[in-house]
C-alpha positions as CSV (number, residue, x, y, z in Angstrom):
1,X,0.0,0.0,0.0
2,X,0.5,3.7,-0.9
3,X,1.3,5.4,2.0
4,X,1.1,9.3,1.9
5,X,3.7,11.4,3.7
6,X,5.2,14.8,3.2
7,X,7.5,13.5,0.5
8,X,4.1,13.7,-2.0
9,X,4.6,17.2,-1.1
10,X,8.3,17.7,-2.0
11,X,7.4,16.0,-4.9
12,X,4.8,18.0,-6.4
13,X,7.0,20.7,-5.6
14,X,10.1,19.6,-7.4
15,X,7.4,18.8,-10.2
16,X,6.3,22.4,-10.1
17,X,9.7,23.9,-10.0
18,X,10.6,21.8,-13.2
19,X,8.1,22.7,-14.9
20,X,8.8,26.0,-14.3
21,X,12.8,26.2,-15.3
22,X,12.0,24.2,-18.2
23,X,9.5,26.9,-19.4
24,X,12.0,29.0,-18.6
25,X,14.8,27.7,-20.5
26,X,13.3,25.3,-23.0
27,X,10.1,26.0,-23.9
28,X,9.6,29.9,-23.8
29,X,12.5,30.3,-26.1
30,X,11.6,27.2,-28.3
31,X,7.9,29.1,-28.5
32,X,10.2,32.4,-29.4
33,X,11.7,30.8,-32.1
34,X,8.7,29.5,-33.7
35,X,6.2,32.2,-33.6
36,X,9.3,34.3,-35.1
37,X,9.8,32.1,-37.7
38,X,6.3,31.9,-38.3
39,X,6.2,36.1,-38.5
40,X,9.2,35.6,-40.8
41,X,7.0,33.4,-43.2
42,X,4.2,35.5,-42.6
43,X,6.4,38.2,-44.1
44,X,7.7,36.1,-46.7
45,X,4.5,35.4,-48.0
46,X,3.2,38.8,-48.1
47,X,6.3,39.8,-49.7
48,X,5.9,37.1,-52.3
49,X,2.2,38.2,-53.1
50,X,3.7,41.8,-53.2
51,X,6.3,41.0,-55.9
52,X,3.6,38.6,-57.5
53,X,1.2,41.3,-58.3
54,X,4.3,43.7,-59.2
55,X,5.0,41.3,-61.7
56,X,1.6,40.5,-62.8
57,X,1.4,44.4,-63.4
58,X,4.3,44.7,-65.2
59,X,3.5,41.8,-67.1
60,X,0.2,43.4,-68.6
61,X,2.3,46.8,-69.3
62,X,4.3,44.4,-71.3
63,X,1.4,43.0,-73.3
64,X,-0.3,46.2,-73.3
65,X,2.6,47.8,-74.9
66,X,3.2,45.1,-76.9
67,X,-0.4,45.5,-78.4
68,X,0.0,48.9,-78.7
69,X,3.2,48.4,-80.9
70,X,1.3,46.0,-83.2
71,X,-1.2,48.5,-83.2
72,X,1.7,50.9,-84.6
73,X,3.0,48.7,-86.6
74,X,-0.1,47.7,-88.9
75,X,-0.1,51.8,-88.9
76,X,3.1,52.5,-90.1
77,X,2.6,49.1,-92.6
78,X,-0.8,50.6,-94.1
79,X,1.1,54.2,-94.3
80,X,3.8,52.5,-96.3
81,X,1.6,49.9,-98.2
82,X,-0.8,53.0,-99.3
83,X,2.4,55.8,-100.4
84,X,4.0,52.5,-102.4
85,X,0.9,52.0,-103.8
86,X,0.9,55.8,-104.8
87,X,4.3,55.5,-105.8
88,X,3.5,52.4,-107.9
89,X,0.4,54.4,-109.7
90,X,2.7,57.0,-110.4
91,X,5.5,55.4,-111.8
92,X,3.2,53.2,-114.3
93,X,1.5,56.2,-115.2
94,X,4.8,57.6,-116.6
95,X,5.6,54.5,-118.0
96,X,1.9,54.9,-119.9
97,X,3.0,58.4,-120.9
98,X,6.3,57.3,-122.2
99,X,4.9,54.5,-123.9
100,X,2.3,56.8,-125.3
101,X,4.9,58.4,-126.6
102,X,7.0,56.5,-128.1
103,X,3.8,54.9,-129.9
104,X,3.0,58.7,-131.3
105,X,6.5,58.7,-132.8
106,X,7.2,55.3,-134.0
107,X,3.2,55.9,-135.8
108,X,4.5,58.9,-136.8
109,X,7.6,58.1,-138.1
110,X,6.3,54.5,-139.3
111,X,3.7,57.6,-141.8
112,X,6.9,59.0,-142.8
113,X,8.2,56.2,-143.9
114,X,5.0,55.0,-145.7
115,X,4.3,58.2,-147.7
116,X,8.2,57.7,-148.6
117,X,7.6,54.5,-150.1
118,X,3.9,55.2,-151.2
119,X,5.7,58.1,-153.7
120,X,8.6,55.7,-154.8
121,X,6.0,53.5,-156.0
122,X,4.0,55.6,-157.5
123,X,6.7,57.1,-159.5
124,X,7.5,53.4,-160.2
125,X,4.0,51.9,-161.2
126,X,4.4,52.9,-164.9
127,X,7.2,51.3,-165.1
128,X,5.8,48.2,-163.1
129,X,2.3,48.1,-165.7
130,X,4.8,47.9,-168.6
131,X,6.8,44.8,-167.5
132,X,3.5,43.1,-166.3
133,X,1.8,44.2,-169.6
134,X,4.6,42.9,-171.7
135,X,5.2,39.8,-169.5
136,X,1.3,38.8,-170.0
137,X,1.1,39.8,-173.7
138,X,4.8,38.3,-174.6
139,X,5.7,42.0,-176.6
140,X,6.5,45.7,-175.4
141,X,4.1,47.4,-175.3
């Protein structure tokens, strides 16, 4: 049998103090260091979702001004595409002109050349009716 003196006493005592020191030395800072590591994460994440939505934000200012340079670019594209296409009317309208041209004096020196040869043959024909007359009737004629 249990008997109960005033050892039970000194015991819960000696309990008591131990539990005390080792709050004191072990657990306390053991508690320290984990709620300051848990403020640390706390403040790791926060920092994390800061620098996420910085670079969310950044990355649509990156598309936005990449849209915005497309946007530019099709411009500048249809500017150029429209002045070459001015450029291209232009230059085969003075190709038309100098064609024209040229057609004017090659017609007009193609009517030189036929009036020339129109009069050379109609100085010739008489002679031209004699040779076919004598060549048909076999005598001069």
């Amino acid at each position: 049998m249990v008997s109960v003196d005033g050892s039970v006493f000194i015991q819960i005592i000696n309990f008591l103090f131990l539990i005390w020191v080792l709050n004191l030395v072990l657990y306390r800072p053991i508690r320290n260091v984990i709620r300051q590591r848990k403020e640390k994460e706390e403040g790791l994440k926060q920092s994390i979702d800061g620098l996420a939505d910085a670079a969310r934000e950044k990355d649509e200012a990156f598309a936005s001004g990449i849209r915005e340079a497309r946007v530019r670019g099709l411009k500048q594209k249809e500017a150029m595409v429209a002045e070459a296409e001015a450029e291209e009317k232009r230059i085969i309208a003075e190709i038309n002109e100098k064609a024209q041209a040229d057609l004017a004096a090659v017609r007009g020196k193609l009517a030189v050349e036929v009036d020339g040869v129109r009069s050379r043959l109609e100085k010739e024909i008489d002679a031209f009716a004699d040779a076919i007359g004598q060549k048909i009737l076999g005598r001069a004629v």
